[in-house]
N, C-alpha and C positions, 0 to 999 in steps of 0.2 A: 496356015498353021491350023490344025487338029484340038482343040480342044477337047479333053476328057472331061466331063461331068461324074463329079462325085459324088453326086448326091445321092444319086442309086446303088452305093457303092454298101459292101458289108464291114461292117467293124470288129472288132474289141471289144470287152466289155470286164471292166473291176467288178465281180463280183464278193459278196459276204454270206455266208455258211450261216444259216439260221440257227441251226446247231451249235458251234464250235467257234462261230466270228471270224474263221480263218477267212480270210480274202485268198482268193484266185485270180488266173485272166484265163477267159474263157471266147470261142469263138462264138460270134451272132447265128450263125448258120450250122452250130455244129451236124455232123450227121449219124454220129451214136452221143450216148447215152457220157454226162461229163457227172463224176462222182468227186465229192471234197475229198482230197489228198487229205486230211487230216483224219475224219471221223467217217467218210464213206456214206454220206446224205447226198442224196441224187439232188444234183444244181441245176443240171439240162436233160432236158430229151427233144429228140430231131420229130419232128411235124411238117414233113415237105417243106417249106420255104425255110423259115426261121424257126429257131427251135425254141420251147418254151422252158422258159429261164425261171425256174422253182427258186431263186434266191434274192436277196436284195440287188442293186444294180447300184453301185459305187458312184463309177465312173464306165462312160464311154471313149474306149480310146481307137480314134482314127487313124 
């Protein structure tokens, strides 16, 4: 049997609108650019691998 190893794997992530508070889920990897649904404050931008996440970090969801 095949074990997959998840550790290298991408996630989820709750994020919080520095703005507005509104919480989102957003992806770790996104590849454009993730704006809060509420007020329109840039949360992510893509950076070849992982993208850098301009907001609080909630939670991680796997």
């Amino acid at each position: 049997m095949v074990r997959q190893h998840r550790d290298n794997r991408t996630a989820f992530l709750r994020v919080k609108c520095p703005d507005c508070e509104n919480e989102q889920t957003i992806f770790e990897r996104a590849s454009t650019v993730v704006d809060c649904s509420v007020c329109g404050r840039i949360l992510s931008e893509p950076r070849g691998g992982n993208a850098t996440i301009k907001a609080e970090i909630v939670a991680r969801l796997e």
